[in-house]
C-alpha positions as CSV (number, residue, x, y, z in Angstrom):
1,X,-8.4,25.8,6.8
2,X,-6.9,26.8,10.1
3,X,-5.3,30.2,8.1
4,X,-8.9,30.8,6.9
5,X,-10.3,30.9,10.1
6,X,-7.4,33.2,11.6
7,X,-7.6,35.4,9.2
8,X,-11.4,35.7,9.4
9,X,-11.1,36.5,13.1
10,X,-8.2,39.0,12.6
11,X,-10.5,40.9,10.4
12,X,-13.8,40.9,12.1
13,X,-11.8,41.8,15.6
14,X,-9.7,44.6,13.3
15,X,-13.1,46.9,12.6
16,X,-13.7,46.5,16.3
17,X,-10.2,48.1,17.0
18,X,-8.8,45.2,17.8
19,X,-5.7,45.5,15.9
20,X,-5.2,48.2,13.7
21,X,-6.6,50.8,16.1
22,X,-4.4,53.1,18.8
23,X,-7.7,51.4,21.4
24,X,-7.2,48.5,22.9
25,X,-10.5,46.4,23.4
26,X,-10.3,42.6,24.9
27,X,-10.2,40.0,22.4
28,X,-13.1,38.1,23.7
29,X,-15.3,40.7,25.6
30,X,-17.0,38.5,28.0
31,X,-18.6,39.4,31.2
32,X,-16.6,35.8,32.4
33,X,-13.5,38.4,31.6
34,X,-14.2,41.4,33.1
35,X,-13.5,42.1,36.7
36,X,-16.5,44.0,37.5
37,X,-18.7,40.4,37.1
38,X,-19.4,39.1,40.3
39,X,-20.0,35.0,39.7
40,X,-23.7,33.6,40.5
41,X,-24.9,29.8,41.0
42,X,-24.7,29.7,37.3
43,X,-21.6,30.8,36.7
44,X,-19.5,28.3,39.0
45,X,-19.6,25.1,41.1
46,X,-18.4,27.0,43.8
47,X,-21.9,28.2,44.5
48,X,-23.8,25.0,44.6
49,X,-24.4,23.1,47.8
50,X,-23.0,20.3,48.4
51,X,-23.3,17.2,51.0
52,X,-20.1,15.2,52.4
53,X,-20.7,11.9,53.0
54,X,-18.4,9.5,55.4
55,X,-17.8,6.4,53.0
56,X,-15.3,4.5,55.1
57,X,-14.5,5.6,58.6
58,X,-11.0,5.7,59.1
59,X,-10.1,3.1,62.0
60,X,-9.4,4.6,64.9
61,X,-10.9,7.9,64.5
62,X,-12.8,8.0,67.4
63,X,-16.7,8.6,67.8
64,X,-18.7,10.6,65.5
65,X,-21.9,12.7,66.3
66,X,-24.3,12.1,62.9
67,X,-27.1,13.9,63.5
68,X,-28.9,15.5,66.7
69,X,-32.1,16.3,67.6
70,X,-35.0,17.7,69.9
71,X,-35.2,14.3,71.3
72,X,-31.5,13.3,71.4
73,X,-28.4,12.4,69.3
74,X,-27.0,9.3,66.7
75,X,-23.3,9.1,67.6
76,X,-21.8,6.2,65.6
77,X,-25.4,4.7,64.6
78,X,-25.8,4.5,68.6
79,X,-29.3,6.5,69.6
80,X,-28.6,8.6,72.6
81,X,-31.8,10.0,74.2
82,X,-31.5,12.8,76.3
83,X,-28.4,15.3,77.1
84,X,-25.4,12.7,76.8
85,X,-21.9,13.2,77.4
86,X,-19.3,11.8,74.8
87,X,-16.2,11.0,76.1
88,X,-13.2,9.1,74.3
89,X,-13.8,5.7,75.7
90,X,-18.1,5.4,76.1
91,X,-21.4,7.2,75.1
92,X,-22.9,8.4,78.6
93,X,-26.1,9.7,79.6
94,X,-26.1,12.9,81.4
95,X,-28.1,14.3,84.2
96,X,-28.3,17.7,83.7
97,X,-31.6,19.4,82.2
98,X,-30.7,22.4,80.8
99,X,-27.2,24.6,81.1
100,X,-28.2,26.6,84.7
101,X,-27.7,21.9,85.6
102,X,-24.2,22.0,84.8
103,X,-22.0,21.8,87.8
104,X,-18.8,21.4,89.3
105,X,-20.3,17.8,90.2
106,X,-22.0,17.3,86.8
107,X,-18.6,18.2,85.0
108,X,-16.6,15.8,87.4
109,X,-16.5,13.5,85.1
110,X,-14.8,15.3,82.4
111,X,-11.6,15.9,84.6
112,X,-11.6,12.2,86.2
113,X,-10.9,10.7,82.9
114,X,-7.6,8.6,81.6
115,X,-5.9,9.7,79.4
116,X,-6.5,13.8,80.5
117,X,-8.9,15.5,78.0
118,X,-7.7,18.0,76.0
119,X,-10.7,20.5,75.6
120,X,-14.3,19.9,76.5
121,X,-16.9,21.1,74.1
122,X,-20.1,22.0,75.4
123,X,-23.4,22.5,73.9
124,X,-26.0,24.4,75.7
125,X,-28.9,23.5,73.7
126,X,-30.3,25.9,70.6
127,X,-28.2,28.7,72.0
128,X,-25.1,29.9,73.5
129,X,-25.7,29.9,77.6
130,X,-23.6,31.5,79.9
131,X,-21.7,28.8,82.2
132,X,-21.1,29.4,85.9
133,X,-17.8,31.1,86.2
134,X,-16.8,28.3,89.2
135,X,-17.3,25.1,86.7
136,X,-14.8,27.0,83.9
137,X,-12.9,27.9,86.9
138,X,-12.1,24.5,87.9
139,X,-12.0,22.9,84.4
140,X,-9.4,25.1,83.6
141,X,-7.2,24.4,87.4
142,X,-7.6,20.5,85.9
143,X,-5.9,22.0,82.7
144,X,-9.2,21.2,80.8
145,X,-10.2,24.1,77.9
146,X,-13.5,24.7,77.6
147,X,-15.5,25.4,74.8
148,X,-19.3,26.2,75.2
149,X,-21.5,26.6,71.9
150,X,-24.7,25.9,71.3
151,X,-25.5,22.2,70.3
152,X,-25.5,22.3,66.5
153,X,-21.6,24.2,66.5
154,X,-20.6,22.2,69.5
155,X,-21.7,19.1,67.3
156,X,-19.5,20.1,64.6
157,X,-16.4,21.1,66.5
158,X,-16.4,17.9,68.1
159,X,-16.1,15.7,65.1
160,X,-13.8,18.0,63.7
161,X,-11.5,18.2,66.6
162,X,-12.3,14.0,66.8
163,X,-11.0,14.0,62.8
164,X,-7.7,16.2,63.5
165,X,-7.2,12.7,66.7
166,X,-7.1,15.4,69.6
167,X,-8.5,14.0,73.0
168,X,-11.7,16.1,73.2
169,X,-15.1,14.9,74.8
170,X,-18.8,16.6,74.5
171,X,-21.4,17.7,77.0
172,X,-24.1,18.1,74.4
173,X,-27.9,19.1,75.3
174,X,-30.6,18.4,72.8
175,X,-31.7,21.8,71.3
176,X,-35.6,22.0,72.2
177,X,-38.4,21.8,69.3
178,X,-38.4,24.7,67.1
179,X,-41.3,26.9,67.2
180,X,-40.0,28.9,64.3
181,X,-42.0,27.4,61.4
182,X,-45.3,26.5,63.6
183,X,-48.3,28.1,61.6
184,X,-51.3,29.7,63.9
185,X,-55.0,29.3,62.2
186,X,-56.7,32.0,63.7
């Protein structure tokens, strides 16, 4: 049965010029073959979303940010109202309003810290802000790096630096309401 089937394929590829013919043509001509096909959301997994979700945190990981929003944050199922700084050892509140309120004294706390902190991630809110030059100035004479993103990224690099065990900490602003999707009635 398996000779019939060959066979039958030889012959309908041969009229095709498959093999008895000086042209070569594929033997399946599929558009999953030819190199002009650019994939879709059909085509492959690849292009699906998809959602990770922590099923056992490994002990000894650190803190994790969960979520954030306008009001505040959930670090480790701990709600945090307000701007908050993360350090290794505690959740703290922080008293800065908005990114022009970060310091040299605001930021003392980062460099006063046992064991030293690798690299502080800061998150100015919805966007990136620009940082007086004398606070990254004396972060990096304390041997601290810096880096300032706006609080959704900063979010992100901090549990993903937390995951890879470096010494990191967060100066995280909540990013304010989004007025992007409001609807005027007129």
């Amino acid at each position: 049965m398996a000779t019939a089937v060959c066979a039958r394929f030889l012959f309908q590829r041969s009229t095709h010029g498959f093999l008895f013919s000086s042209r070569v043509v594929p033997a399946l001509s599929s558009p999953f073959l030819s190199r002009a096909h650019r994939l879709g959301p059909s085509d492959d997994e690849m292009y699906q979303r998809t959602s990770v979700s922590v099923m056992q945190k490994e002990p000894g990981s650190g803190v994790m940010i969960y979520s954030y929003s306008s009001r505040g944050f959930n670090i480790d199922g701990n709600k945090v109202l307000g701007p908050c700084a993360v350090l290794p050892p505690a959740i703290l509140q922080w008293n800065v309003g908005s990114h022009n309120d970060i310091t040299e004294e605001s930021v003392s706390l980062f460099h006063m810290l046992e064991p030293r902190i690798e690299i502080l991630v800061l998150g100015t809110g919805s966007r990136v802000e620009r940082i007086n030059p004398l606070v990254l100035a004396l972060l990096k004479r304390k041997g601290i790096a810096v880096e300032v993103q706006d609080t959704p990224n900063a979010c992100a690099t901090f549990n993903f630096m937390t995951s890879e065990r470096r010494v990191v900490a967060a100066g995280l602003i909540p990013p304010p309401v989004s007025t992007a999707l409001s609807l005027k009635e007129e």
